[in-house]
N, CA, C and O of each residue as an XYZ file, in Angstrom:
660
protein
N      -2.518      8.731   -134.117
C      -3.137      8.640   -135.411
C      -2.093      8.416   -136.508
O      -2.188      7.538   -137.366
N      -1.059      9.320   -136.397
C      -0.034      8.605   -137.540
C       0.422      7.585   -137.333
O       0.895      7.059   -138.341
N       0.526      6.884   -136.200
C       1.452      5.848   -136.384
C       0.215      4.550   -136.767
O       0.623      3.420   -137.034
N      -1.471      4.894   -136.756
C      -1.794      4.155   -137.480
C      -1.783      4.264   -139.055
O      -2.172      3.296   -139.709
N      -1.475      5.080   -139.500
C      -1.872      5.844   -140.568
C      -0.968      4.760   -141.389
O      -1.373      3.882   -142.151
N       0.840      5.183   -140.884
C       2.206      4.118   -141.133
C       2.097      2.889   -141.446
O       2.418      2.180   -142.400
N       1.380      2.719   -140.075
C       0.669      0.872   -139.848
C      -0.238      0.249   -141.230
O      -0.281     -0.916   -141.625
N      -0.815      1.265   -141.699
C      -1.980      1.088   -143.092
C      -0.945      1.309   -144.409
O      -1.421      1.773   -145.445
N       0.239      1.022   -144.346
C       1.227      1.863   -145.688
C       1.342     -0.103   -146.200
O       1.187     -0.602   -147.315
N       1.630     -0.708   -145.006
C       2.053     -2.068   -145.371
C       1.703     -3.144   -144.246
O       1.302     -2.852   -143.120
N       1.978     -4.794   -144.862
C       1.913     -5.676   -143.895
C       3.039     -5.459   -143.493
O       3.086     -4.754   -142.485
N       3.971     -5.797   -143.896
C       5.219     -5.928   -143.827
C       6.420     -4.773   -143.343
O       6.931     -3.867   -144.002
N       6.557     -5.023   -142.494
C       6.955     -3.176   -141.640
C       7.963     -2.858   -142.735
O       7.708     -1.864   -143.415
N       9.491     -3.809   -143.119
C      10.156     -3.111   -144.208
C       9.118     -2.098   -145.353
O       9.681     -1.183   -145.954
N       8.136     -2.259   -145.502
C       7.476     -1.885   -146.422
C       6.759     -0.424   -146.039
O       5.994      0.126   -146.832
N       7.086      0.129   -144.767
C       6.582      1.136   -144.369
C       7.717      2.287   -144.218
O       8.919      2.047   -144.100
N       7.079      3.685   -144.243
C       8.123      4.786   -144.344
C       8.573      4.886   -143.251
O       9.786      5.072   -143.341
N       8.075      4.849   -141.746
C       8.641      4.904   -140.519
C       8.807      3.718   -140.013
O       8.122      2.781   -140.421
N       9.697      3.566   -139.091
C      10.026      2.006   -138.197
C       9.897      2.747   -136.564
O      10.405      3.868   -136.603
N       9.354      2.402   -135.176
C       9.668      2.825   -134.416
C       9.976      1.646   -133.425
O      10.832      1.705   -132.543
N       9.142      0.537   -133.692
C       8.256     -0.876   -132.709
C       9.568     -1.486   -132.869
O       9.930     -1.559   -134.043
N      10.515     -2.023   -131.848
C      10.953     -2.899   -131.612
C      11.050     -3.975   -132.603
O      11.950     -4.370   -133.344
N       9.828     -4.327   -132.379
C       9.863     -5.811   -132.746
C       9.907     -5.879   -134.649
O      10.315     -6.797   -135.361
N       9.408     -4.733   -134.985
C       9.309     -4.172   -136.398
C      10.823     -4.293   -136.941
O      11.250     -4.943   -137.896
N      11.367     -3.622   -136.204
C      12.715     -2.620   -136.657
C      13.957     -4.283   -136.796
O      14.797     -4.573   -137.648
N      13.395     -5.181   -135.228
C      14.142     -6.161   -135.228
C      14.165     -6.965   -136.604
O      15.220     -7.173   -137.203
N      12.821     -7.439   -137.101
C      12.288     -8.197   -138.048
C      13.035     -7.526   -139.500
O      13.601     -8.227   -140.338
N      12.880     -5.815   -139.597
C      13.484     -6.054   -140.636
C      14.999     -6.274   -141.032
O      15.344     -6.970   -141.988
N      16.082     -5.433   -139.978
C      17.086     -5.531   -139.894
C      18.051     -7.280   -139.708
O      19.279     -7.323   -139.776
N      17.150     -8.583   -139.471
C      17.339     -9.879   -138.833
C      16.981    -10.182   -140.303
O      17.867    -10.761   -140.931
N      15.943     -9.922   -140.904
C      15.535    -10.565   -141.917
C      15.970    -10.286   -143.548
O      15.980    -11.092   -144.479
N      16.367     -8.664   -143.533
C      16.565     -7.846   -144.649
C      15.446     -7.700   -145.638
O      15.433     -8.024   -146.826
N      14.614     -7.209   -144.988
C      13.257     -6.700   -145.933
C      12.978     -5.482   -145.772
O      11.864     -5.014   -146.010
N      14.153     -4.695   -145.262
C      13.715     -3.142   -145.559
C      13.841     -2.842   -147.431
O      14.577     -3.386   -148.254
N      13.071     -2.049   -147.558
C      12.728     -1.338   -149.299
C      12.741      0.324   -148.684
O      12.548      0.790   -147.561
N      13.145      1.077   -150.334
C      12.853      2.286   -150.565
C      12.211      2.905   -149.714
O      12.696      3.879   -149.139
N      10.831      2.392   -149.441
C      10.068      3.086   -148.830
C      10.293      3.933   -147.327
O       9.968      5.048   -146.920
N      11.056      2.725   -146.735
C      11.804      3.601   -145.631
C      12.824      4.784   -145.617
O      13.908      4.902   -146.188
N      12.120      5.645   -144.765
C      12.652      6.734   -144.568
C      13.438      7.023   -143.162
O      14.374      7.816   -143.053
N      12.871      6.217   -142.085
C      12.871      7.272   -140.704
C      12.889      5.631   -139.613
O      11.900      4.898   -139.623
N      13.843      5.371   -138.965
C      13.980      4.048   -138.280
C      14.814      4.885   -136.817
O      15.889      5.448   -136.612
N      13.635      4.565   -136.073
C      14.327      4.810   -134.274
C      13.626      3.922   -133.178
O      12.447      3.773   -132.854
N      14.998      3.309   -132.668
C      15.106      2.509   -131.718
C      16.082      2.434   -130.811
O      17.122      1.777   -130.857
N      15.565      3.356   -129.745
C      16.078      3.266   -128.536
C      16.171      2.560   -127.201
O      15.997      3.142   -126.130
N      16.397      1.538   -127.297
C      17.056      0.782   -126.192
C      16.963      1.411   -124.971
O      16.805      2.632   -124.957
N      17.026      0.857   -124.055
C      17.251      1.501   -122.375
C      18.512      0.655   -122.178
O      19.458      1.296   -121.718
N      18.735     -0.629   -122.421
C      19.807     -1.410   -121.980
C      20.434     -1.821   -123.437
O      19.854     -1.457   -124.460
N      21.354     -2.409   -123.480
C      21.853     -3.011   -124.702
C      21.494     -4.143   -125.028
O      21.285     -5.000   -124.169
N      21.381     -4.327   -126.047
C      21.038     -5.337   -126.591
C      21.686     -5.977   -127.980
O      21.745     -5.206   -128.937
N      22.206     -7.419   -128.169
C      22.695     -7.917   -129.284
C      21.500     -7.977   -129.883
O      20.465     -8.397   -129.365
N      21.692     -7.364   -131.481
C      20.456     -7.709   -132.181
C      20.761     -8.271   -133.111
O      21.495     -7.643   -133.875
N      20.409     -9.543   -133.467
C      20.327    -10.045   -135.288
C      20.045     -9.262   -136.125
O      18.898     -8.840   -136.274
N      21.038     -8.914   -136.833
C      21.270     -7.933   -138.059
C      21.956     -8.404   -138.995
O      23.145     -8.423   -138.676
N      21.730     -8.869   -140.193
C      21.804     -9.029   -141.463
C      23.384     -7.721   -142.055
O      23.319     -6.530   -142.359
N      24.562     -8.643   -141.994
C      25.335     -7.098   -142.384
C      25.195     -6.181   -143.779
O      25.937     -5.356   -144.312
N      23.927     -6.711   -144.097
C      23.379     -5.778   -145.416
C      22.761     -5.378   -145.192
O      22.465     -4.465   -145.962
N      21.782     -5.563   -143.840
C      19.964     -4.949   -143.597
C      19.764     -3.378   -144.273
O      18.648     -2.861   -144.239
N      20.681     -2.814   -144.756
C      20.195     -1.196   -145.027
C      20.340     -1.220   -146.474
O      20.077     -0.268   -147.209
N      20.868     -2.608   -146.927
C      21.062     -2.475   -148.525
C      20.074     -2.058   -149.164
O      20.396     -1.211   -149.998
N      18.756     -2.347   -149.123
C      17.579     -1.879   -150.061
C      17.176     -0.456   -149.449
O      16.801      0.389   -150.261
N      17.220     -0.099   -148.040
C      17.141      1.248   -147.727
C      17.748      2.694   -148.016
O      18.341      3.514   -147.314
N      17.279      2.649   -149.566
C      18.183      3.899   -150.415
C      17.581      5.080   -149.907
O      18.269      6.095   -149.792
N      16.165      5.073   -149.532
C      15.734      6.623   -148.930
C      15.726      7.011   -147.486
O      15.118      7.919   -146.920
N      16.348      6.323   -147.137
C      16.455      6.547   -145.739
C      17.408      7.232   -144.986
O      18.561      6.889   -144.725
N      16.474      8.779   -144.494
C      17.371      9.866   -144.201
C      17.269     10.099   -142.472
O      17.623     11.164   -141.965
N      16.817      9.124   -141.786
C      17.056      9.162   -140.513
C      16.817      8.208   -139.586
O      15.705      7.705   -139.430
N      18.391      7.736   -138.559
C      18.452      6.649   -138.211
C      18.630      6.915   -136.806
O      19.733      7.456   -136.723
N      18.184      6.829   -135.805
C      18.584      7.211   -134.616
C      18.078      5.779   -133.467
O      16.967      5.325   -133.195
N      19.523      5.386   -132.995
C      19.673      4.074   -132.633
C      20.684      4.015   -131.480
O      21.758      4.596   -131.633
N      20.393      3.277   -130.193
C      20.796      3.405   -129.104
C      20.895      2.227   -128.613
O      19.841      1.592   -128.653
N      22.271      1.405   -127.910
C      22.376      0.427   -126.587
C      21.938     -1.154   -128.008
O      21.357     -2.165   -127.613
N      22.423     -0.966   -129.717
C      22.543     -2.117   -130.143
C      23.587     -2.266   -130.670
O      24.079     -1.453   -131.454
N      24.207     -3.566   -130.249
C      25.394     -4.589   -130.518
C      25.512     -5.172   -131.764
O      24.372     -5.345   -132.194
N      26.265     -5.523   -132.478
C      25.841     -6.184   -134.220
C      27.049     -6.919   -134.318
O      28.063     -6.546   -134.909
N      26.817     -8.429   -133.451
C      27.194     -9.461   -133.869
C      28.399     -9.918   -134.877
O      29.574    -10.270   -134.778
N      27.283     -9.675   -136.057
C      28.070     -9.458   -137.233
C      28.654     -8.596   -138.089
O      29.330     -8.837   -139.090
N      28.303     -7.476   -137.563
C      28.974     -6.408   -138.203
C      28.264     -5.719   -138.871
O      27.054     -5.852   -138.686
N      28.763     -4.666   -139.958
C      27.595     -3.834   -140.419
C      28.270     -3.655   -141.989
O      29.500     -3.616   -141.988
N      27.837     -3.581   -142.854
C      28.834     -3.661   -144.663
C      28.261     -2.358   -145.274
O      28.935     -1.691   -146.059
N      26.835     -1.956   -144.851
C      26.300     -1.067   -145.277
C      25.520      0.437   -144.632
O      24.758      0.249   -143.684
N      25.629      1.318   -144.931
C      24.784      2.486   -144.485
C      23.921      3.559   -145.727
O      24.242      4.094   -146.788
N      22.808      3.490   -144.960
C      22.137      4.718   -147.359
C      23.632      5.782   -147.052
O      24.338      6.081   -146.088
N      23.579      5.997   -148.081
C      24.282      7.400   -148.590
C      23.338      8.581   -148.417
O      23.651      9.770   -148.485
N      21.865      7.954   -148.132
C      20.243      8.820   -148.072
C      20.576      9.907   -146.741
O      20.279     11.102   -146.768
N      21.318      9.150   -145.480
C      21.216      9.700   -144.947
C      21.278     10.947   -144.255
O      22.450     11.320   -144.287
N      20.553     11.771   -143.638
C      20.545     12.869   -143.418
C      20.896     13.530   -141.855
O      21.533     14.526   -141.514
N      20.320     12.701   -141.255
C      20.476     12.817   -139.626
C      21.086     10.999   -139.472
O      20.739     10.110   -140.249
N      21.818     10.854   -138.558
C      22.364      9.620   -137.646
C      22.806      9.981   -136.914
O      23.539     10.969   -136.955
N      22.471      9.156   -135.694
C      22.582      9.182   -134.030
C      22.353      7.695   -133.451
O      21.275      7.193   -133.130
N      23.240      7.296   -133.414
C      23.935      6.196   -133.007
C      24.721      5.852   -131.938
O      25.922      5.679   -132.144
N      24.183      5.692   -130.614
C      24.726      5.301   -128.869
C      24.913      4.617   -128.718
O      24.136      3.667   -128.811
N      26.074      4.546   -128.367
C      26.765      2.882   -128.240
C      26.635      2.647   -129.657
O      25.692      1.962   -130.053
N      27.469      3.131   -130.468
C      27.578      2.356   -132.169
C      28.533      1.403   -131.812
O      29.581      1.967   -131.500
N      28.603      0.080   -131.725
C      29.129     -1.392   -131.327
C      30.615     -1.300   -132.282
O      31.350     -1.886   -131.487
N      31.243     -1.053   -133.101
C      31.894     -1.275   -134.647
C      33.267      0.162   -134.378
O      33.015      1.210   -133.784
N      34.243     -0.088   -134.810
C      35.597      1.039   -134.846
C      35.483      1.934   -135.660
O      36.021      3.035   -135.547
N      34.418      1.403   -137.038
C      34.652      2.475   -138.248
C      32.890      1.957   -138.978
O      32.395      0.831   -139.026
N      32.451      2.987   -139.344
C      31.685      3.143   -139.965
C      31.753      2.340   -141.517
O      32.840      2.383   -142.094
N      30.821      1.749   -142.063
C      30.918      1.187   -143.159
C      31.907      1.949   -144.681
O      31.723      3.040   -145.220
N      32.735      1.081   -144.950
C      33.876      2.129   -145.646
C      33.046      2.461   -147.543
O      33.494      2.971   -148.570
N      31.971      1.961   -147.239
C      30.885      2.467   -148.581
C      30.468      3.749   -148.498
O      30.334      4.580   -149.397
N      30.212      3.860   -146.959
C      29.250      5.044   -146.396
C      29.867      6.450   -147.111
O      31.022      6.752   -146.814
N      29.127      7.302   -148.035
C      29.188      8.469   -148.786
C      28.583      9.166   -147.888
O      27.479      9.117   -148.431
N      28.422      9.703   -147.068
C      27.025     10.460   -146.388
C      27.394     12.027   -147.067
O      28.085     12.789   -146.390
N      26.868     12.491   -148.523
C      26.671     13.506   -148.605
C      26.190     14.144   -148.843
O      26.534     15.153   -149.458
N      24.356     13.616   -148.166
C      23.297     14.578   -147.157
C      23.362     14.330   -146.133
O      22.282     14.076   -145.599
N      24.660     14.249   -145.230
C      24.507     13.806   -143.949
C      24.096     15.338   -143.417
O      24.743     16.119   -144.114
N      23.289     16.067   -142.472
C      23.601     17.115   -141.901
C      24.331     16.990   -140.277
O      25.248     17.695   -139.854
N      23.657     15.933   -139.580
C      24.098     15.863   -138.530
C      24.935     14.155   -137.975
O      24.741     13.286   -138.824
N      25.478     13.835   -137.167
C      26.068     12.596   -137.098
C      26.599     13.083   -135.164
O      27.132     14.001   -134.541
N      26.003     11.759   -134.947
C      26.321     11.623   -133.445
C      26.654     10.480   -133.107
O      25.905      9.721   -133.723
N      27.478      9.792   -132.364
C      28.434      8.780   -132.297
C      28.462      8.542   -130.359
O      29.022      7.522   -129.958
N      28.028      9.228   -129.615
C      28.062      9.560   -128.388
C      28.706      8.225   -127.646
O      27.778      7.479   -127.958
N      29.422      7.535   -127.046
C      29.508      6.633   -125.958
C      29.487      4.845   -126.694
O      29.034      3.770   -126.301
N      30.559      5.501   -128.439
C      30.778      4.474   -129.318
C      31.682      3.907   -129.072
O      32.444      4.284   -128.182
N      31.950      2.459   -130.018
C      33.408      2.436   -129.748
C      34.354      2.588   -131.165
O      35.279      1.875   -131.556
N      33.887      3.522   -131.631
C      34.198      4.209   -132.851
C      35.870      4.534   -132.564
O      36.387      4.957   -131.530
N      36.301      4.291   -133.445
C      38.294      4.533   -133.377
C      38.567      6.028   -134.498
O      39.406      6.924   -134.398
N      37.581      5.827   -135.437
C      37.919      6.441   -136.761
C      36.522      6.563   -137.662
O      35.771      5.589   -137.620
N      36.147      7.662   -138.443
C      34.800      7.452   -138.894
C      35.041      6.337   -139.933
O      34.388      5.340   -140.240
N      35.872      6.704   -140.241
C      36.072      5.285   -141.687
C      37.075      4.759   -141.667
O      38.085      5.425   -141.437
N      37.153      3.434   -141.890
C      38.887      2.807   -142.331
C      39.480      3.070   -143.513
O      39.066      2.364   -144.433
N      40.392      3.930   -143.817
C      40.941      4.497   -144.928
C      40.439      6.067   -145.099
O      39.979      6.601   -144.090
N      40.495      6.722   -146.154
C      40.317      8.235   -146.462
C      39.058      8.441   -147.018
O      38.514      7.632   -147.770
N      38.552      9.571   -146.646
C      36.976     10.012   -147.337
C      37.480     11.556   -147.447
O      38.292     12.019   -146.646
N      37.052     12.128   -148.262
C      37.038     13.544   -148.848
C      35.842     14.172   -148.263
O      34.674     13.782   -148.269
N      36.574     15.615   -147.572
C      35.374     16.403   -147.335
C      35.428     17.833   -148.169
O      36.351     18.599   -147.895
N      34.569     18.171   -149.070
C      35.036     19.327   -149.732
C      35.006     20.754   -148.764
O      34.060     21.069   -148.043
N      36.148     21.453   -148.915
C      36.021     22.899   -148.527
C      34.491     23.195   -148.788
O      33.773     22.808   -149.710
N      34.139     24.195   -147.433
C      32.765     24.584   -147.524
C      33.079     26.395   -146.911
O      34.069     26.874   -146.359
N      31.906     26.950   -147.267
C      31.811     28.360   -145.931
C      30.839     28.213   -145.121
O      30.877     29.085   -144.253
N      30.059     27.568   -145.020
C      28.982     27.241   -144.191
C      29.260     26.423   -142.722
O      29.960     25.424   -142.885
N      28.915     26.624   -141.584
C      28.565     25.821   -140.788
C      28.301     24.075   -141.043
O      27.613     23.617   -141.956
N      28.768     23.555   -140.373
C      29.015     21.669   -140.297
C      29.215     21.440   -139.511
O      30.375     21.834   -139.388
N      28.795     20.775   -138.218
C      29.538     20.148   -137.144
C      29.644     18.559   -137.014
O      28.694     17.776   -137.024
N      31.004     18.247   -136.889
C      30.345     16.576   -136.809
C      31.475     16.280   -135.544
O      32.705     16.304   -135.578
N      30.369     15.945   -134.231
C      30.912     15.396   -133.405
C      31.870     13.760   -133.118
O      31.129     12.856   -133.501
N      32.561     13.462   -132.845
C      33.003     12.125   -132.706
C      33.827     11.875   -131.886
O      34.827     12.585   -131.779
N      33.542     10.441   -130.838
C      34.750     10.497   -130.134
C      35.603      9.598   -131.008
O      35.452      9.072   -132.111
N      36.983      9.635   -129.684
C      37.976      8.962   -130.344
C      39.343      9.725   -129.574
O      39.371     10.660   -128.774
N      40.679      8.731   -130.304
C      42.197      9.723   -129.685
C      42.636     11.029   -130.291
O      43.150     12.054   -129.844
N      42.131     10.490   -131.810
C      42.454     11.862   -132.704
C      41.818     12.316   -133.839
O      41.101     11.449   -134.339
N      41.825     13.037   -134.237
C      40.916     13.852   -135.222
C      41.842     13.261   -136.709
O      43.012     13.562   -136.942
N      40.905     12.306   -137.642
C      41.742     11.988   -139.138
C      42.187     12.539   -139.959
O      41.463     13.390   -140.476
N      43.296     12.395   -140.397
C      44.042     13.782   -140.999
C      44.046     13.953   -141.997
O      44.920     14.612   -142.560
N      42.597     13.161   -142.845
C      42.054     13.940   -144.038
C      41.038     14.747   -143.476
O      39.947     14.476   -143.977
N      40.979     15.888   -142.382
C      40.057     16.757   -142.312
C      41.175     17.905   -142.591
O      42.299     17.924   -142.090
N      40.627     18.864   -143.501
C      40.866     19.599   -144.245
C      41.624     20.902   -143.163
O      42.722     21.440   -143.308
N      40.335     21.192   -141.822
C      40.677     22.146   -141.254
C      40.451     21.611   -139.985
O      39.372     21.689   -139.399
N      41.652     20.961   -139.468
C      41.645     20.634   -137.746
C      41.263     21.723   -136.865
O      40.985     22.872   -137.209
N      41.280     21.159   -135.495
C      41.336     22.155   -134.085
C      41.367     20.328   -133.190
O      40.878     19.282   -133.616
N      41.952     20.518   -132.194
C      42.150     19.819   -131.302
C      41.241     19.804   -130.175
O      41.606     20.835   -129.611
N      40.483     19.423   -129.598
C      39.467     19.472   -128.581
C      38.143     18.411   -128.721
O      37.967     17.353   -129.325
N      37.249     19.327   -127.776
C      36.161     18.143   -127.988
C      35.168     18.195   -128.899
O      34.090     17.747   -128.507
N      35.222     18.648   -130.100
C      34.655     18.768   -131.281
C      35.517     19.637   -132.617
O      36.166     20.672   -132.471
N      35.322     18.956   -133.786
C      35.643     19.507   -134.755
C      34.650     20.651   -135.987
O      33.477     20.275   -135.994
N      34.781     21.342   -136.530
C      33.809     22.403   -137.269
C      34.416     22.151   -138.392
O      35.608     22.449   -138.458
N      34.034     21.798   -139.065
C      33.794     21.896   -140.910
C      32.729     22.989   -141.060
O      31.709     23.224   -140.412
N      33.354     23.645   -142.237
C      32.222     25.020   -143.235
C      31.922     24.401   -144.343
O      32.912     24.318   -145.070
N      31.053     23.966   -144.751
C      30.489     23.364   -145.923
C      29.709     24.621   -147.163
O      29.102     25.604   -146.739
N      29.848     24.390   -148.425
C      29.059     24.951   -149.240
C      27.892     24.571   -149.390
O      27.472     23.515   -148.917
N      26.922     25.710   -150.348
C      25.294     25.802   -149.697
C      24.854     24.380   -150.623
O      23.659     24.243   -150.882
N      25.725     23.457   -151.053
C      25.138     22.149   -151.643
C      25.548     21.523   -150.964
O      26.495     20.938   -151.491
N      25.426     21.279   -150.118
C      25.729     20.604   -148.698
C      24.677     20.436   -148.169
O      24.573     19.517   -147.357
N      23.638     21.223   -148.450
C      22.496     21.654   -147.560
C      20.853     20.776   -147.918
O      19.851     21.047   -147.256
């Protein structure tokens, strides 16, 4: 029932708050007609796949706080990510570094699993001292040495303050 409900928001899938359909998610990201309205885009792959992607497709997607995306390749690369975001989970993220625009600070969670991620960003990003709980997993050789409070292993812990939240 919701996902007809979604289906009734717009013709035009960019124009809807959720993306789940393949063929939806392809159209807008190939074409760049995602808007505001999107919030919530997941597409999981079983195999990989090169997808036509527009290296702006997320430019108009300012509210969009959850992206969870698996087994796609991007051709051309990627220039943009919202700053909206809140959750990303990204398998097989195709790219060394995350878009060097990318602010994520409502990110809460970030997963990178079986990327070929080198570094979250090319160059330096600021993480402010926090006391709170943060985890942000990532692979890679080494942990970037603008993180405030290292540990060496297979995950790093950031404490974030309660505006973080």
């Amino acid at each position: 029932m919701g996902q007809a409900v979604v289906g009734q928001q717009s013709k035009e899938p960019g124009g809807r708050s959720r993306l789940w359909l393949s063929k939806d998610i392809f159209h807008v990201l190939k074409e760049k007609t995602g808007t505001p309205t999107v919030e919530g885009i997941v597409l999981d792959l079983l195999e990989t796949k090169e997808v036509e992607c527009h290296p702006e497709a997320f430019y108009q997607m300012v509210n969009l706080r959850l992206l969870k995306v698996h087994n796609v390749r991007l051709p051309e690369g990627l220039n943009r990510l919202p700053n909206s975001l809140r959750f990303l989970e990204w398998g097989g993220y195709p790219l060394q570094y995350l878009p060097s625009g990318f602010d994520p600070d409502e990110l809460v969670e970030l997963s990178m699993c079986h990327s070929r991620i080198e570094q979250l960003w090319n160059g330096k990003k600021g993480v402010p001292y926090a006391e709170d709980g943060y985890e942000i997993v990532m692979p890679g050789k080494e942990i970037p040495g603008w993180f405030t409070h290292q540990r060496m292993g297979p995950e790093v812990s950031v404490d974030l303050t309660p505006q973080w939240r």
